[in-house]
Residue, then its C-alpha position, 0 to 999 in steps of 0.5 A: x854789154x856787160x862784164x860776166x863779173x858783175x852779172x855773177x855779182x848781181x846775181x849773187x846780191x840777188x839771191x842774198x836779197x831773196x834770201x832775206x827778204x820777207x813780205x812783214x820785213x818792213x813792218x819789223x825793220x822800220x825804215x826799211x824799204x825794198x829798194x835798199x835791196x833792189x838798189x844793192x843787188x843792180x849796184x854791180x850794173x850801173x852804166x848800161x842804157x837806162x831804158x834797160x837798167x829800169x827793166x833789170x831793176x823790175x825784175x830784181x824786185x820781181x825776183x827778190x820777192x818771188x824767186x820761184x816765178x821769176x828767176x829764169x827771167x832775170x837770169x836771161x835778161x842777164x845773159x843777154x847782156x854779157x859780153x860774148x867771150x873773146x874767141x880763142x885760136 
């Protein structure tokens, strides 16, 4: 699980990236590869199980390059790892 904080965060880092993200960027930005961003935007969800981590970072990359297709993936995956909030009396 994870805090709602941070799946807000990644997912704002998410939308930045898709935001910025052009399939010529690293022809006209040499250096740049697509896991600088990847690596930005799953920043926020470092310490959930790996096997997980690996799944998010796919579809963080799957979502930077073509949001339309992917987006409502992502955010799924997300929500399923949000810690259910605190009931309250």
């Amino acid at each position: 699980m994870i805090d709602r904080a941070n799946a807000e965060a990644a997912t704002f880092r998410v939308g930045v990236a898709a935001l910025t993200y052009r399939a010529d960027k690293a022809a006209t930005e040499p250096g740049y590869t697509i896991d600088e961003d990847v690596d930005w935007c799953i920043q926020p969800l470092r310490g959930i199980e790996p096997e997980t981590f690996e799944r998010l970072r796919h579809l963080v990359q799957e979502t930077i390059v073509d949001p339309t297709s992917h987006r409502v993936a992502f955010n799924s995956a997300l929500a399923d790892l949000v810690a259910p909030e605190e009931a309250t009396p």
